[in-house]
Structure formats: structure tokens, C-alpha cells
LUMNU-200889 format. One record per atom (N, C-alpha, C): residue number from 1; residue in three letters; atom name; y, x, z. Coordinates in steps of 0.1 Angstrom, whole numbers, plus 5000, padded with zeros to 4 digits. Layout:
<sites>
<site NUM, 'ALA', 'CA', <Y, X, Z>>
...
</sites>
This chain:
<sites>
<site 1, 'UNK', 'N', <5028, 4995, 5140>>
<site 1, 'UNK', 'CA', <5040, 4991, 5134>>
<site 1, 'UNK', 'C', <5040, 4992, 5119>>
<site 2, 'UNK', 'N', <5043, 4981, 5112>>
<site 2, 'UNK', 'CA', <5047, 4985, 5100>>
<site 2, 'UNK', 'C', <5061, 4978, 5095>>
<site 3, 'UNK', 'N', <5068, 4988, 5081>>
<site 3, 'UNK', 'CA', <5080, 4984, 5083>>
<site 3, 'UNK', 'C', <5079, 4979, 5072>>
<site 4, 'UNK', 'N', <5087, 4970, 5065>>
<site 4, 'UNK', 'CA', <5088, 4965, 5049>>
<site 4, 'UNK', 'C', <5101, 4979, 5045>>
<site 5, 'UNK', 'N', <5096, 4980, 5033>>
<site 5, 'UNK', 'CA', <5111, 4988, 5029>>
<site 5, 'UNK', 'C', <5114, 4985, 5016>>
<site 6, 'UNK', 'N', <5126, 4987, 5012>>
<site 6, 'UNK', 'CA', <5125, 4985, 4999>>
<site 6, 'UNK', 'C', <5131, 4997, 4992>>
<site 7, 'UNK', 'N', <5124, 5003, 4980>>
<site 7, 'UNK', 'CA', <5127, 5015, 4974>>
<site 7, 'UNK', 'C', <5133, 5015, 4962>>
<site 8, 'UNK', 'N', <5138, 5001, 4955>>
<site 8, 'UNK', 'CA', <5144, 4999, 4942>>
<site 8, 'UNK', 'C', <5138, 5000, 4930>>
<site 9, 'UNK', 'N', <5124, 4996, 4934>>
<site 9, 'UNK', 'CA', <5119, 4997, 4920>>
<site 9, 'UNK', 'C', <5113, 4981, 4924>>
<site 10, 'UNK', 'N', <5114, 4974, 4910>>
<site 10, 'UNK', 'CA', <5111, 4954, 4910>>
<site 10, 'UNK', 'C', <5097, 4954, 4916>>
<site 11, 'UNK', 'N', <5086, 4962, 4908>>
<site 11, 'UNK', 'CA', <5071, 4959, 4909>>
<site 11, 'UNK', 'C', <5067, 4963, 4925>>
<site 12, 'UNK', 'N', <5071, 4971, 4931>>
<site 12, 'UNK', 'CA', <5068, 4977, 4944>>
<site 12, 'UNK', 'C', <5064, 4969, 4958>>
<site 13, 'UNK', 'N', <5058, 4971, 4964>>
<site 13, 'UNK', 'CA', <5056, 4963, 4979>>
<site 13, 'UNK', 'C', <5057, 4978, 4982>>
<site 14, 'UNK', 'N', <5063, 4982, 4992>>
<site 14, 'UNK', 'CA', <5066, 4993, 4997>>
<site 14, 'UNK', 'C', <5070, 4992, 5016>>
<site 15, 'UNK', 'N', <5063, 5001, 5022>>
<site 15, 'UNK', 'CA', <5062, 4998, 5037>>
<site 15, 'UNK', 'C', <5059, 5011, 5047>>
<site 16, 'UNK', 'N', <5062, 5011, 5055>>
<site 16, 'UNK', 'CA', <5060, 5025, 5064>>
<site 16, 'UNK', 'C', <5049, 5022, 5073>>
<site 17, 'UNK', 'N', <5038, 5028, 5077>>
<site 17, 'UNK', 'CA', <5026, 5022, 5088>>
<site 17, 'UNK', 'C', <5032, 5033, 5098>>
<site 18, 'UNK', 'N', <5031, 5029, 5110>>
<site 18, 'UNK', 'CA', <5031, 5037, 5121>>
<site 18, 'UNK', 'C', <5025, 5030, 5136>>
<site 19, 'UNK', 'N', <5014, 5034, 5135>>
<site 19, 'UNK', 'CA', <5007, 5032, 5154>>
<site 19, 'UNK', 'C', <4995, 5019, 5147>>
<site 20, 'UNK', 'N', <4998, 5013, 5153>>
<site 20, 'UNK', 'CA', <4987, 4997, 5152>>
<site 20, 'UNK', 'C', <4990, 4984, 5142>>
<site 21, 'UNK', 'N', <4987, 4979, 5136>>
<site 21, 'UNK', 'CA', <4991, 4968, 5130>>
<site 21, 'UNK', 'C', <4987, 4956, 5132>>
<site 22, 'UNK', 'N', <4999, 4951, 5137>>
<site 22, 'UNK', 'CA', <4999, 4936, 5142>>
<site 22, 'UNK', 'C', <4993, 4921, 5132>>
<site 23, 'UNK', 'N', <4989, 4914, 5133>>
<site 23, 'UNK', 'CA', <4987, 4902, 5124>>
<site 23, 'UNK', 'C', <5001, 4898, 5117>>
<site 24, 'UNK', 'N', <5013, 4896, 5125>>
<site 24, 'UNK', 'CA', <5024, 4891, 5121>>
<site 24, 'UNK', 'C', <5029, 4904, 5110>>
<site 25, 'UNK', 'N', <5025, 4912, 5110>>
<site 25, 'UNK', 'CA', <5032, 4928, 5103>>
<site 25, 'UNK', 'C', <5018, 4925, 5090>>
<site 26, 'UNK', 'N', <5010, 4925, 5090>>
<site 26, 'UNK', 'CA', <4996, 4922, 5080>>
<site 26, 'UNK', 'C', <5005, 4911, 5072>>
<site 27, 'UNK', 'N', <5006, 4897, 5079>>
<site 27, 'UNK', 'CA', <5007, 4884, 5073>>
<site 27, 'UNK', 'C', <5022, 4889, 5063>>
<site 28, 'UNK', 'N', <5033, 4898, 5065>>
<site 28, 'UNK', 'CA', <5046, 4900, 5064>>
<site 28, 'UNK', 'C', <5041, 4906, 5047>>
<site 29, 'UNK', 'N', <5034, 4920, 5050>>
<site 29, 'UNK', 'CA', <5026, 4924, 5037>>
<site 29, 'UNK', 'C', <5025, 4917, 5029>>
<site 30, 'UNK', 'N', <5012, 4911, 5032>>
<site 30, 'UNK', 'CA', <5005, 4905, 5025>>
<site 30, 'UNK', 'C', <5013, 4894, 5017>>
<site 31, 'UNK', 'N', <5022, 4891, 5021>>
<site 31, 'UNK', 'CA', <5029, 4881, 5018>>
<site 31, 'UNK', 'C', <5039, 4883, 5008>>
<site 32, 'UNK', 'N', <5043, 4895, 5009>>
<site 32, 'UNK', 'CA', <5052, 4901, 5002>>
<site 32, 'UNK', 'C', <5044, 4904, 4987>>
<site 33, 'UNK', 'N', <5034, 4914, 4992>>
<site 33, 'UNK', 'CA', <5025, 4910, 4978>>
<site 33, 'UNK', 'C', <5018, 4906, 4971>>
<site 34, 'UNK', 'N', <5015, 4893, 4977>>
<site 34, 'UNK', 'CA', <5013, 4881, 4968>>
<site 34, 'UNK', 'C', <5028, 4875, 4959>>
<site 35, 'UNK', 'N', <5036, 4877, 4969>>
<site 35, 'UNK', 'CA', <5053, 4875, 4959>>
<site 35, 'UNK', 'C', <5050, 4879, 4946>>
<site 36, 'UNK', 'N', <5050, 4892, 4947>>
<site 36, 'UNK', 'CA', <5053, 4904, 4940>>
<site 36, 'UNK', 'C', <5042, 4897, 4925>>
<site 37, 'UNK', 'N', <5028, 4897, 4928>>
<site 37, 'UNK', 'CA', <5018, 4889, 4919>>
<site 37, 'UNK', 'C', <5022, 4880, 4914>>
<site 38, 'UNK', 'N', <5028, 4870, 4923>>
<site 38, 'UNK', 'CA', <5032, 4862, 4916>>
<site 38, 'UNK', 'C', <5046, 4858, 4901>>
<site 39, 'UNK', 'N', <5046, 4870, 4907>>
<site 39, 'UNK', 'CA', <5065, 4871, 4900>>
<site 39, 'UNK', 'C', <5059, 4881, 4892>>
<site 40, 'UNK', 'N', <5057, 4891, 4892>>
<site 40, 'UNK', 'CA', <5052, 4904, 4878>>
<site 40, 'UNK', 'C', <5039, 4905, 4876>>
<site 41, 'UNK', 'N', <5029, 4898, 4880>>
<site 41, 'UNK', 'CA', <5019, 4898, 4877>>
<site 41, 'UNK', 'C', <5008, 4910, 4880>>
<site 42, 'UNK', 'N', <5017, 4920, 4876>>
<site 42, 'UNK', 'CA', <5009, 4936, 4880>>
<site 42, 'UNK', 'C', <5018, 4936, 4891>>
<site 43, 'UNK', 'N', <5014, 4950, 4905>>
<site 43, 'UNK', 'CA', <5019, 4956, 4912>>
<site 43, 'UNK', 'C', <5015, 4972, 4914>>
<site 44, 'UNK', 'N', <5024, 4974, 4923>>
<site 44, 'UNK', 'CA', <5021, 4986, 4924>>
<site 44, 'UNK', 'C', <5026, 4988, 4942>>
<site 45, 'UNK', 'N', <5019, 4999, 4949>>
<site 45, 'UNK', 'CA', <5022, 4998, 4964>>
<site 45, 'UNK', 'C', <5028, 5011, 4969>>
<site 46, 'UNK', 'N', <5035, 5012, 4975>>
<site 46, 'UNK', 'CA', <5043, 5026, 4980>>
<site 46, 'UNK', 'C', <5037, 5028, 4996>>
<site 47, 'UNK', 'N', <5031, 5031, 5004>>
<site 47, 'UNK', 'CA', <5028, 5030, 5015>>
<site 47, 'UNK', 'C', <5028, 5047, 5023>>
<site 48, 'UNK', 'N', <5040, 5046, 5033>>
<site 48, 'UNK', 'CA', <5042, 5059, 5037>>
<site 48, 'UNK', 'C', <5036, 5058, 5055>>
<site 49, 'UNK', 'N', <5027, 5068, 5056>>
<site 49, 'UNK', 'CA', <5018, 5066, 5067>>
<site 49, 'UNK', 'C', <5021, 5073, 5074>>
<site 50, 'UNK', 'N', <5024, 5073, 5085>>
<site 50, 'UNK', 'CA', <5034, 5083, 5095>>
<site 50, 'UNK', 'C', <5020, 5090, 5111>>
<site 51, 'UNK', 'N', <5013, 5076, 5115>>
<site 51, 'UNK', 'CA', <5002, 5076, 5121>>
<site 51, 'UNK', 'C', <4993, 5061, 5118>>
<site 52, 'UNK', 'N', <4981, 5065, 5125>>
<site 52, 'UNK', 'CA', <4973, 5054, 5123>>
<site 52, 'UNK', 'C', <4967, 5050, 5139>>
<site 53, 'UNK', 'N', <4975, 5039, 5143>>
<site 53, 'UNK', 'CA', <4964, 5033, 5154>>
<site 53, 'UNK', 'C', <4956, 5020, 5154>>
<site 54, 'UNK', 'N', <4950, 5016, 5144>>
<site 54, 'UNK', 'CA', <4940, 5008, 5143>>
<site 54, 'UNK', 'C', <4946, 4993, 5142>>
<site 55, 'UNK', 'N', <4942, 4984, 5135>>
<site 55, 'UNK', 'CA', <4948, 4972, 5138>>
<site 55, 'UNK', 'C', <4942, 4962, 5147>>
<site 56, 'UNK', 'N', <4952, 4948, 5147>>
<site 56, 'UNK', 'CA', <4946, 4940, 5153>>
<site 56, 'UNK', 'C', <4938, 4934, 5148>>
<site 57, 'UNK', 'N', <4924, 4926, 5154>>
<site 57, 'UNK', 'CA', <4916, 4918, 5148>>
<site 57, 'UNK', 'C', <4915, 4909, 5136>>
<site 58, 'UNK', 'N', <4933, 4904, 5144>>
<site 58, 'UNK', 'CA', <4933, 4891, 5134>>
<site 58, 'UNK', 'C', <4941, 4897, 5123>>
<site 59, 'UNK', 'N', <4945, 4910, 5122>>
<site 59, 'UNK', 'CA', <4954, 4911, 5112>>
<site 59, 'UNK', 'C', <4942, 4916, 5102>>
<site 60, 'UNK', 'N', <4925, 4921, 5107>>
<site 60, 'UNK', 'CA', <4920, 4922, 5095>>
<site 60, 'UNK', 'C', <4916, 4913, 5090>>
<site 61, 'UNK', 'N', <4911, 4900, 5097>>
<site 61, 'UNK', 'CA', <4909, 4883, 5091>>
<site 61, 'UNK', 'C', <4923, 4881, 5080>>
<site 62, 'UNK', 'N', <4936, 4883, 5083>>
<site 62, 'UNK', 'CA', <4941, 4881, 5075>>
<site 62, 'UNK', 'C', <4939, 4888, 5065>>
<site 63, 'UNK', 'N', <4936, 4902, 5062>>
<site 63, 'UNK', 'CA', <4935, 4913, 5048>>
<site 63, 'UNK', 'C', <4922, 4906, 5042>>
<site 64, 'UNK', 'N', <4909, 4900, 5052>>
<site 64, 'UNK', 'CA', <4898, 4897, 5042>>
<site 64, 'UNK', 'C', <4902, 4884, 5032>>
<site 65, 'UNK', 'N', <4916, 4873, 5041>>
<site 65, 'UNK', 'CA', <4921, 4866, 5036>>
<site 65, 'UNK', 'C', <4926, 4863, 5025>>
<site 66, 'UNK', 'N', <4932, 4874, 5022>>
<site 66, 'UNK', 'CA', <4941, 4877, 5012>>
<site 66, 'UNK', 'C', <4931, 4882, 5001>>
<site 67, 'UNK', 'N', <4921, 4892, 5005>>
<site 67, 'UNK', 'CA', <4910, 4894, 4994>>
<site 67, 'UNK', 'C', <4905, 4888, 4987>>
<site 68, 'UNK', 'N', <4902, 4878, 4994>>
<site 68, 'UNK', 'CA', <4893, 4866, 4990>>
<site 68, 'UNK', 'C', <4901, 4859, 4982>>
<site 69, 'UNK', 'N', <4914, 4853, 4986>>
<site 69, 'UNK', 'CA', <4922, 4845, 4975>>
<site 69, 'UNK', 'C', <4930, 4851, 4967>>
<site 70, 'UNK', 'N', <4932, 4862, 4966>>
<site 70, 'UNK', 'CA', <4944, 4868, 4957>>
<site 70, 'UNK', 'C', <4933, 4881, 4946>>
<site 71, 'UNK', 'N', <4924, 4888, 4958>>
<site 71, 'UNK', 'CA', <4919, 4899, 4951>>
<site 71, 'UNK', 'C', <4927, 4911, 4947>>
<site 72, 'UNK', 'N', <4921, 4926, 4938>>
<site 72, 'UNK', 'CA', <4930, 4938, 4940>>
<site 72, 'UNK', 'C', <4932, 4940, 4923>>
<site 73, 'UNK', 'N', <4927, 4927, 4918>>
<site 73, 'UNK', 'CA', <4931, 4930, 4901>>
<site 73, 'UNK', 'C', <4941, 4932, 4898>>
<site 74, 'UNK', 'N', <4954, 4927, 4909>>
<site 74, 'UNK', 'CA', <4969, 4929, 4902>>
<site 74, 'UNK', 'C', <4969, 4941, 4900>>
<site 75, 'UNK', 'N', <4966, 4947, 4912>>
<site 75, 'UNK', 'CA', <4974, 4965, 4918>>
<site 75, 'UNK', 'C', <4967, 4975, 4907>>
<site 76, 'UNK', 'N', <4978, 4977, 4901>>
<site 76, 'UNK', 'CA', <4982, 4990, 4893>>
<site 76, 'UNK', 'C', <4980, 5001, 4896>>
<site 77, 'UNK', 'N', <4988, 5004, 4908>>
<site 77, 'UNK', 'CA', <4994, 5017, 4907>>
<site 77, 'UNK', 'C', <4991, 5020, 4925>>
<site 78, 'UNK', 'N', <4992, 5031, 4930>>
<site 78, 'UNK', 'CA', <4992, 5030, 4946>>
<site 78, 'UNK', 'C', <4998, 5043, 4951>>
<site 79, 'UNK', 'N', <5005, 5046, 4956>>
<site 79, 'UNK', 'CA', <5013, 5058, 4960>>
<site 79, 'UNK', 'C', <5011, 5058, 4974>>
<site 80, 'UNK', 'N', <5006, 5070, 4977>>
<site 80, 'UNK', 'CA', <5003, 5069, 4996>>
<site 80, 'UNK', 'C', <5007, 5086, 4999>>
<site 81, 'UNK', 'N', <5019, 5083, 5010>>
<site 81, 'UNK', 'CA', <5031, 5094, 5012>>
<site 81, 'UNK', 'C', <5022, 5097, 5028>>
<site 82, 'UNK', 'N', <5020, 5107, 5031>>
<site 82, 'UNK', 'CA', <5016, 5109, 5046>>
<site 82, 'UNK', 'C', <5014, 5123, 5046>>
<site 83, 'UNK', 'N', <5013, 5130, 5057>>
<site 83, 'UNK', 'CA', <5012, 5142, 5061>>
<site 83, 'UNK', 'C', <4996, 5148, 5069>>
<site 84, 'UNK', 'N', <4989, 5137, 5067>>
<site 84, 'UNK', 'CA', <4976, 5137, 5072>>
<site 84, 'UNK', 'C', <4965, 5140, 5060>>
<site 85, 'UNK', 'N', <4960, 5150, 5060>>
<site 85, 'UNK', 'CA', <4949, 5161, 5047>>
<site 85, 'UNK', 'C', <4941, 5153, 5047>>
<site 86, 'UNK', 'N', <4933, 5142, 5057>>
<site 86, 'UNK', 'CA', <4927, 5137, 5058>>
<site 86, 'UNK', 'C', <4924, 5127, 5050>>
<site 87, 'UNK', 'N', <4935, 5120, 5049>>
<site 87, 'UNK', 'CA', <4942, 5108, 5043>>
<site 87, 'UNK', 'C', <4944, 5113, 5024>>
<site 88, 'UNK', 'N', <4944, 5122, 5021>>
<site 88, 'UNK', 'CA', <4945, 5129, 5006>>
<site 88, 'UNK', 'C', <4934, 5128, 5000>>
<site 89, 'UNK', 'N', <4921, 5130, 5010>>
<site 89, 'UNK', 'CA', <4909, 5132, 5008>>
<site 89, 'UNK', 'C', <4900, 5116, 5006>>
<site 90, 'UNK', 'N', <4906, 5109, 5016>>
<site 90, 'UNK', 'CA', <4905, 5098, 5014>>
<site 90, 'UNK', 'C', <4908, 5083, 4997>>
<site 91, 'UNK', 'N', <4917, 5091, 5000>>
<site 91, 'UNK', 'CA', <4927, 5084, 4984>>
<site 91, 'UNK', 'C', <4921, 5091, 4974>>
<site 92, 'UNK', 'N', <4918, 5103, 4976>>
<site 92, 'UNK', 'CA', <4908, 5104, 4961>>
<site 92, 'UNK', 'C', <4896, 5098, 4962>>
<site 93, 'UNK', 'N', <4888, 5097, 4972>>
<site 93, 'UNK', 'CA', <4881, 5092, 4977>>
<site 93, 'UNK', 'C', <4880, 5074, 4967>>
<site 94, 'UNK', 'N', <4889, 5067, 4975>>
<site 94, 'UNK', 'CA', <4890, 5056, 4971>>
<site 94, 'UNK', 'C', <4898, 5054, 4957>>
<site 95, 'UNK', 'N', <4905, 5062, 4946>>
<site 95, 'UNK', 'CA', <4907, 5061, 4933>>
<site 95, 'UNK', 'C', <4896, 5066, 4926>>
<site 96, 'UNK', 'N', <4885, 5072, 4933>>
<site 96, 'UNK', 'CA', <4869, 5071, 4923>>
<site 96, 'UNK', 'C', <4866, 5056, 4922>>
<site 97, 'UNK', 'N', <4868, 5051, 4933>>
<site 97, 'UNK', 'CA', <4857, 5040, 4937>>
<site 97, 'UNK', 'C', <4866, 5024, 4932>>
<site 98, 'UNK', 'N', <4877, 5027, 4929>>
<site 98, 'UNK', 'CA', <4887, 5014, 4923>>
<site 98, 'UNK', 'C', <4890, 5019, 4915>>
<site 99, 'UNK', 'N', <4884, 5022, 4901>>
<site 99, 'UNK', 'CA', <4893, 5028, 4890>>
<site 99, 'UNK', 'C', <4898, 5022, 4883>>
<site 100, 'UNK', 'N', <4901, 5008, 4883>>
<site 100, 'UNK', 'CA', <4908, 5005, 4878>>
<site 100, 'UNK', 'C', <4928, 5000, 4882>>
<site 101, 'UNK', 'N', <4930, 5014, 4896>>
<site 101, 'UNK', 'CA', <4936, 5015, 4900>>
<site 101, 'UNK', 'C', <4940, 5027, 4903>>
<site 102, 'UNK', 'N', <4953, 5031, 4897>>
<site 102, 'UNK', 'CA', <4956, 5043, 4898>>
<site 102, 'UNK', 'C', <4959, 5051, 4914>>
<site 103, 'UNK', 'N', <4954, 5056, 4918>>
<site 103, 'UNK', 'CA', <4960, 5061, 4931>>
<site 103, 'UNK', 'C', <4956, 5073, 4936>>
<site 104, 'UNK', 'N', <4971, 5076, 4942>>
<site 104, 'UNK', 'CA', <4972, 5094, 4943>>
<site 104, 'UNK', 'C', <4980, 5094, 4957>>
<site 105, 'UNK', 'N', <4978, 5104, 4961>>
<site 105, 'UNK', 'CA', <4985, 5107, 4978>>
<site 105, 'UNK', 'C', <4997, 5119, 4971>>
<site 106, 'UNK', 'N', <5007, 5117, 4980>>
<site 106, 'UNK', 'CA', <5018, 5130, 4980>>
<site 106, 'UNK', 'C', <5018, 5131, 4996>>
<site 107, 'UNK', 'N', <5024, 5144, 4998>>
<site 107, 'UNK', 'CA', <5030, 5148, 5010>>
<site 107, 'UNK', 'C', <5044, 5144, 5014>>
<site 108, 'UNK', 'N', <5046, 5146, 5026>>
<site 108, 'UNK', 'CA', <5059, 5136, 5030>>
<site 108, 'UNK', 'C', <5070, 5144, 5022>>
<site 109, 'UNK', 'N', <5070, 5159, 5019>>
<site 109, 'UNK', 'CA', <5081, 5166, 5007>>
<site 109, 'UNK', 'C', <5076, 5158, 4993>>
<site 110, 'UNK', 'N', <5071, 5151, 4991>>
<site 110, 'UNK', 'CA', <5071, 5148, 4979>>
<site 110, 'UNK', 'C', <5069, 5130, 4976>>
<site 111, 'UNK', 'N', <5083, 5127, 4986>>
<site 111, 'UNK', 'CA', <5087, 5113, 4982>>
<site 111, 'UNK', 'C', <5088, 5109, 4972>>
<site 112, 'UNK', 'N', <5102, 5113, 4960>>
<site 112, 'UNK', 'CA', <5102, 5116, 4958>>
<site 112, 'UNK', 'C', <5094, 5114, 4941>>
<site 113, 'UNK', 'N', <5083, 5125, 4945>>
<site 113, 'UNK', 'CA', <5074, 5120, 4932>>
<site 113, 'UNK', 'C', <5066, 5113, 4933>>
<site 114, 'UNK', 'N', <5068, 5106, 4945>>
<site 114, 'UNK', 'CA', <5055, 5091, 4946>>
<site 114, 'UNK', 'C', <5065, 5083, 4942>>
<site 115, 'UNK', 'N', <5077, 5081, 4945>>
<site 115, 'UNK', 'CA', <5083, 5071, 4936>>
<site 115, 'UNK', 'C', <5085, 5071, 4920>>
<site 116, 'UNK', 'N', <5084, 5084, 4916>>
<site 116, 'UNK', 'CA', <5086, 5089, 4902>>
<site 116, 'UNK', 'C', <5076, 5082, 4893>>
<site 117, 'UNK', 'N', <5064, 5086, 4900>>
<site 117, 'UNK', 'CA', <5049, 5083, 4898>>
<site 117, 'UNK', 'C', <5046, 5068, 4896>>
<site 118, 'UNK', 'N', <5051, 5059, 4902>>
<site 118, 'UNK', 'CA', <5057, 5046, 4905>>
<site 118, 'UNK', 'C', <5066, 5038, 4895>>
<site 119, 'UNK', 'N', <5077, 5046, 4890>>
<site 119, 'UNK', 'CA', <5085, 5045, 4882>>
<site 119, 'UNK', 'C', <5082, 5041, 4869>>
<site 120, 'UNK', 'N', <5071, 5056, 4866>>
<site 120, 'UNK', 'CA', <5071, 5055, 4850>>
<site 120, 'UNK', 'C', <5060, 5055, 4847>>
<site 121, 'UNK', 'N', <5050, 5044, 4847>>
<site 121, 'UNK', 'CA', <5036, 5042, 4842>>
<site 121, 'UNK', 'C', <5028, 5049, 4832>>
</sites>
């Protein structure tokens, strides 16, 4: 499941993951932020992860999709809210390895300042 949400900041694609992700929930994303590129040119992503159960096939054809034509040059900024230590470890993980993207994990108490973090560049 993923949800769209919107958290009131313009640059944001912002979304809740929980269980499996469908192609139609991928295409919905992805879609959204390409908008977003299109219209501010920079982005930034709020993504609050509740659980992870794997996606569908076609929803990762679609993510290689979107790679391929859009690319991760826009994204700025990346804010990832979840309760899983694993997932902290990960995001630092992956802000070594995309540095030209800022990205940090908070805990689910610290909504909050992932939006803050978000906010003020």
C-alpha cells in the first residue's frame, strides 16, 4: 500500500508505504514526481514507512522507467520517517552513496523535524 499525502510544503512528493507496492501505487508516485520536476525543477521526498512487503514486478519496471527518463538529478532533499533501525542504517547508507542528495531518516516522534528538515534548505 502506498498512500499520496500531502504535507503543505510546494516542493514535496510525500507518501506513506505500508505492505506491498502495487504498479498502479508506483505509476501514482512516480507521477506525482515527475509533476513536481516539472513545475520546481528541484524536489524533495517525505516518505513515511510503516512496513515493507516487497513490490510488484511491474511496479519495479515502472521505477527503472522513470530512471531512465527522468533520472535522481532533481531530488534535493529526502526525508524517510519509519520506526525500523534498520532502515536508519540504510539511509545513511544510501546518502554516502548519492551525495548529491541530501538524505536523513527520523523516527516516527520526529515528524515533525523531517518536515522542518524539508522546509528550510
Amino acid at each position: 500500500m502506498l498512500e499520496m499525502m500531502d504535507i503543505g510544503i510546494e516542493k514535496v512528493v510525500a507518501y506513506r508505504w505500508g505492505g506491498k507496492i502495487t504498479e498502479d501505487e508506483m505509476t501514482l508516485a512516480l507521477s506525482a514526481l515527475k509533476e513536481k520536476i516539472e513545475t520546481y525543477g528541484e524536489v524533495f521526498i517525505y516518505q513515511e514507512i510503516e512496513s515493507i512487503g516487497g513490490f510488484e514486478f511491474e511496479a519495479i519496471v515502472e521505477k527503472f522507467k522513470f530512471l531512465s527518463d527522468v533520472g535522481i538529478s532533481n531530488i534535493r532533499r529526502v526525508a524517510v520517517v519509519t520506526h525500523k533501525q534498520w532502515m536508519h542504517k540504510l539511509i545513511d547508507l544510501e546518502g554516502k552513496i548519492f551525495k548529491k542528495i541530501d538524505m536523513r531518516s527520523f523516527s516516527m516522534d520526529e515528524k515533525n523535524e523531517a518536515m522542518e528538515f524539508l522546509k528550510n534548505p
